[in-house]
C-alpha positions in Angstrom: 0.0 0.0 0.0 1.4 3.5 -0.7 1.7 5.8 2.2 -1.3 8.3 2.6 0.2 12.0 2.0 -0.9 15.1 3.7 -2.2 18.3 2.0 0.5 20.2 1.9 -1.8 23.7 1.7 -3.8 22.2 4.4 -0.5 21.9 6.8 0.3 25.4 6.4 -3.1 27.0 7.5 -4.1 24.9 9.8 -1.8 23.1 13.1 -3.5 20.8 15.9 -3.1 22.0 20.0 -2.0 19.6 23.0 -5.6 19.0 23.3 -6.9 18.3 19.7 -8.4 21.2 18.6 -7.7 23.0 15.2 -6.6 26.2 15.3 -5.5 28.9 12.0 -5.2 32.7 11.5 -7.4 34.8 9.9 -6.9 36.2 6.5 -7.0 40.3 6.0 -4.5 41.1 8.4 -1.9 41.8 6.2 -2.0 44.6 4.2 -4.4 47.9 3.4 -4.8 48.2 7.4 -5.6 52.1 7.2 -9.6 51.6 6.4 -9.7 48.7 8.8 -10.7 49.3 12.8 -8.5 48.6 15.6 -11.0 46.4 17.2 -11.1 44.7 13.8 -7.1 44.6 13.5 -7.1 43.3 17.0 -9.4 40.0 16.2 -7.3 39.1 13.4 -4.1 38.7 15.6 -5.3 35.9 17.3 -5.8 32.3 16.7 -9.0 31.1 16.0 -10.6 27.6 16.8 -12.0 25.8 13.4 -15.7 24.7 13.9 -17.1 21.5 14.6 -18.2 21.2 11.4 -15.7 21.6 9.3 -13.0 19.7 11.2 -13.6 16.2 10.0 -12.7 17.4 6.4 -9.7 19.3 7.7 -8.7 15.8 9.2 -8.5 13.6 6.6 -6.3 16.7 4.9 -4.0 16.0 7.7 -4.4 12.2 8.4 -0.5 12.2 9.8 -0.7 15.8 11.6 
């Protein structure tokens, strides 16, 4: 049987915590930040938890992550 690869796109947005959980960043963070709030600027610094629903697909992206 061939070995099962990962996404590699997949593996750079999205990493797994001690506890299991996927987290990735936000886009829009990086550039034309003059028109954007500071409370907005300010929620796209942090990690953000994927949902439920979208983390069995995510998984099988990263079956060795």
């Amino acid at each position: 049987m061939p070995k099962i690869k990962t996404n590699r796109s997949a593996a750079k947005r999205f990493k797994k915590t001690g506890s299991g959980k996927l987290v990735y960043r936000k886009s829009h963070a990086s550039h034309i930040l003059t028109k954007k709030t500071t409370k907005r600027k300010r929620n796209l610094r942090k990690d953000h938890i994927v949902d439920k629903t979208n983390v069995r697909e995510i998984k099988l992206l990263l079956p060795n992550g």
